[in-house]
VEXDO-771603 format. One record per residue (C-alpha): residue in three letters; x, y, z. Coordinates in steps of 0.02 Angstrom, whole numbers, padded with zeros to 5 digits, always signed. Example, Ala and Ser with C-alpha at 12.3 -4.5 7.8 and 13.67 -1.06 7.14 Angstrom:
ALA+00615-00225+00390;SER+00684-00053+00357;
END
This chain:
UNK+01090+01090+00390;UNK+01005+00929+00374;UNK+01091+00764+00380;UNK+01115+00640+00218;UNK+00969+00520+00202;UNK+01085+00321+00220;UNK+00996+00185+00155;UNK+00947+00119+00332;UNK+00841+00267+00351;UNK+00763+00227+00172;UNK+00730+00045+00193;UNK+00640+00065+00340;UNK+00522+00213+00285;UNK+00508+00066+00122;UNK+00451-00070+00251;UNK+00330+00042+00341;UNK+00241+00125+00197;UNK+00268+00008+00063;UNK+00325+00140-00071;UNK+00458+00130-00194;UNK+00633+00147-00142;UNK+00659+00316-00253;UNK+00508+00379-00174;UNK+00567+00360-00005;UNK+00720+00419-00034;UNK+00628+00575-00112;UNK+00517+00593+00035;UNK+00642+00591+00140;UNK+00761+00726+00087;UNK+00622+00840+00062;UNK+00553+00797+00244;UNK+00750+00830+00307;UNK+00743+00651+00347;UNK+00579+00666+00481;UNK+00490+00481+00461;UNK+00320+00571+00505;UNK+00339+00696+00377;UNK+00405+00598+00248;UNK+00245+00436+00283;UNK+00128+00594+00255;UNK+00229+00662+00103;UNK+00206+00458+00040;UNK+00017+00491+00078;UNK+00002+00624-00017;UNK+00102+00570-00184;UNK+00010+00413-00152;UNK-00161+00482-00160;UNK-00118+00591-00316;UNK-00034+00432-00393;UNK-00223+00354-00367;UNK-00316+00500-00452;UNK-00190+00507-00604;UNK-00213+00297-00623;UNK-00403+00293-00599;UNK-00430+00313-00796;UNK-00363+00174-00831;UNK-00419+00001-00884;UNK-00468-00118-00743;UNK-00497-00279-00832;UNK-00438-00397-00720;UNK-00485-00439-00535;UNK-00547-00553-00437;UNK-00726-00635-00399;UNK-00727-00653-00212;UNK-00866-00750-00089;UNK-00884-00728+00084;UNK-01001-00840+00212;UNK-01036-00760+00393;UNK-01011-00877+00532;UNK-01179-00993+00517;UNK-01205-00982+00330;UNK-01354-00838+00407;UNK-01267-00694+00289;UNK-01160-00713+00121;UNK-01082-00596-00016;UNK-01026-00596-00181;UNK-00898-00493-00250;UNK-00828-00426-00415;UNK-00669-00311-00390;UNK-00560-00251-00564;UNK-00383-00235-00563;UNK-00268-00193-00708;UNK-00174-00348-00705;UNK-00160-00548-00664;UNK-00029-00494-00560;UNK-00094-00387-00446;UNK-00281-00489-00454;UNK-00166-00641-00384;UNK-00084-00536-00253;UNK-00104-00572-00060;UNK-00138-00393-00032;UNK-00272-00392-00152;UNK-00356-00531-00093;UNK-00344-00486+00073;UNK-00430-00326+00021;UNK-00576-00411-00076;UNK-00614-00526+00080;UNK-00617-00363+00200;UNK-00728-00290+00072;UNK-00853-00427+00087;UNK-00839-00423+00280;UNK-00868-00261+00290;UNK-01035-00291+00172;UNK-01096-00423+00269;UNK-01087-00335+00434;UNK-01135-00153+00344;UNK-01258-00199+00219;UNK-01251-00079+00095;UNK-01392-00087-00041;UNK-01302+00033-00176;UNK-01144+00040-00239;UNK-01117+00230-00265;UNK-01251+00399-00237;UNK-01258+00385-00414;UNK-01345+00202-00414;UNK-01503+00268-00299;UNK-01662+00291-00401;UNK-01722+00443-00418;UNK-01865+00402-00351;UNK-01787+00338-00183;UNK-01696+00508-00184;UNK-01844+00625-00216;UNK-01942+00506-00059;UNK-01804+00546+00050;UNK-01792+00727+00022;UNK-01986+00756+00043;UNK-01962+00660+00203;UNK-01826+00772+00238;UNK-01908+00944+00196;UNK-02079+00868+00292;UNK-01955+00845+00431;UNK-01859+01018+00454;UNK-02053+01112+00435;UNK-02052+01256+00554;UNK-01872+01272+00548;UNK-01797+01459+00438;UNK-01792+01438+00276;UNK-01622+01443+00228;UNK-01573+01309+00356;UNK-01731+01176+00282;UNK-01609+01152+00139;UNK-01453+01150+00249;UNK-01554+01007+00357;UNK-01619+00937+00198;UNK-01447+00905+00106;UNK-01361+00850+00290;UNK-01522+00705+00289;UNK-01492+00644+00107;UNK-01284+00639+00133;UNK-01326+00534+00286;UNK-01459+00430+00181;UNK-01305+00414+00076;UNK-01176+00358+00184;UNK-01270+00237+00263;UNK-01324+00147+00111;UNK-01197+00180-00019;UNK-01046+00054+00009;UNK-00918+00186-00069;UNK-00972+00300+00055;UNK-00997+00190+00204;UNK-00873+00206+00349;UNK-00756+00050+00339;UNK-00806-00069+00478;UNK-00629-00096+00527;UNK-00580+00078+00535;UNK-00744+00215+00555;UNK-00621+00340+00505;UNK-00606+00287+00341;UNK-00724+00267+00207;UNK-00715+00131+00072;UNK-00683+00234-00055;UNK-00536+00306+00050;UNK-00497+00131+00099;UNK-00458+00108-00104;UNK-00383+00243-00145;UNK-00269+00202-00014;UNK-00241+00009-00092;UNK-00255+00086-00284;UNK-00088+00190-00213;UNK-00025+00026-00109;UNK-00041-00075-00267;UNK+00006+00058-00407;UNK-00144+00000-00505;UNK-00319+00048-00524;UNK-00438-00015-00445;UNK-00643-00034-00470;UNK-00763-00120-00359;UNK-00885-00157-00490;UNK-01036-00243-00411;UNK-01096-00354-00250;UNK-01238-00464-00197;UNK-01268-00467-00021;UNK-01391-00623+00041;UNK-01473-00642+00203;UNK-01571-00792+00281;UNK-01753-00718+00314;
END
C-alpha cells in the first residue's frame, strides 16, 4: 500500500521539474510517490502538453542578437511566443540567447528539411546513389536515405544536435521549453554572419 503524497514531497518534485503543483501531485500518486517515475510521468504529459499547444498562435516573441567573442561570427534571431509575458520571461530569453550560441558555433544554413531546395536535395541524393554503386540493391536506398538524414541533420537547425547537450536536438530542446513555458513556441527565422 503506498504512502500519502505530503506537500513536501510535491513542492520539491515542483522545484525540480517546474510543473504545476496539481500536476505533481498527479504524478506523484500515480508513480506511488517514486521522484524518478513521477519527473518521467512530467516528461511525458509535458511533451503531449507541447503537441496539443503547437496549433496555436505564436505572435509574440522576441528578436534576439548574438556577437561571438571578436565580433568574427554574429546571429540574428526571431523566436514567437504566444504572449508578452512569456516573450519577457528570463527563461525565454535565456533560451533565445542559447539558440543563437548554438547557431554561431553550429552553423546551420536551413531552418527545417522542408526549407532545402529541391534542387540541393536531388544533388545530394545522386551523390548519394553515385556513392553506394556496387553495393545490393535494396541497401543503395537504405545508404541513400541514411546520407540525406545526415545531410539533414547537419544543416537543418531543427534537426541539429544542441551544442550544449548532443543528446538533444533543437527541436527536442523546444518542445521541452514549449512544455516548460506552457506556450507555443516557433523559431521563425535566423541570419547567421561570418567575417570572410
Amino acid at each position: 500500500m503506498s504512502q500519502p503524497i505530503n506537500a513536501k514531497q510535491v513542492g520539491e518534485l515542483r522545484a525540480k521539474t517546474g510543473a504545476g503543483l496539481m500536476d505533481c501531485k498527479r504524478a506523484l500518486s500515480e508513480a506511488g510517490g517514486d521522484f524518478e517515475k513521477a519527473t518521467a510521468i512530467l516528461r511525458k504529459m509535458g511533451v503531449a502538453d507541447a503537441a496539443k499547444r503547437s496549433g496555436r498562435s505564436a505572435s509574440e516573441g522576441l528578436v534576439e542578437s548574438y556577437i561571438h567573442l571578436g565580433g568574427k561570427v554574429g546571429v540574428l534571431i526571431e523566436i514567437n511566443c504566444e504572449s508578452d509575458f512569456v516573450a519577457k520571461n528570463d527563461d525565454f530569453k535565456a533560451f533565445t540567447r542559447d539558440i543563437c550560441m548554438h547557431i554561431a558555433a553550429a552553423s546551420p544554413t536551413y531552418l527545417e528539411r522542408e526549407d532545402v531546395p529541391e534542387s540541393i536535395v536531388n544533388s545530394e541524393r545522386e551523390i548519394a546513389t553515385e556513392q553506394a554503386q556496387g553495393k545490393p540493391p535494396q541497401a543503395i536506398q537504405k545508404i541513400v536515405e541514411g546520407k540525406l538524414n545526415k545531410y539533414f541533420s547537419e544543416n537543418c537547425l531543427m534537426e541539429q544536435s544542441y551544442v550544449k547537450n548532443p543528446d538533444q536536438t533543437i527541436k527536442d530542446l523546444l518542445t521541452e521549453q514549449i512544455a516548460l513555458l506552457g506556450e507555443n513556441m516557433k523559431i521563425k527565422q535566423f541570419a547567421r554572419f561570418q567575417i570572410g
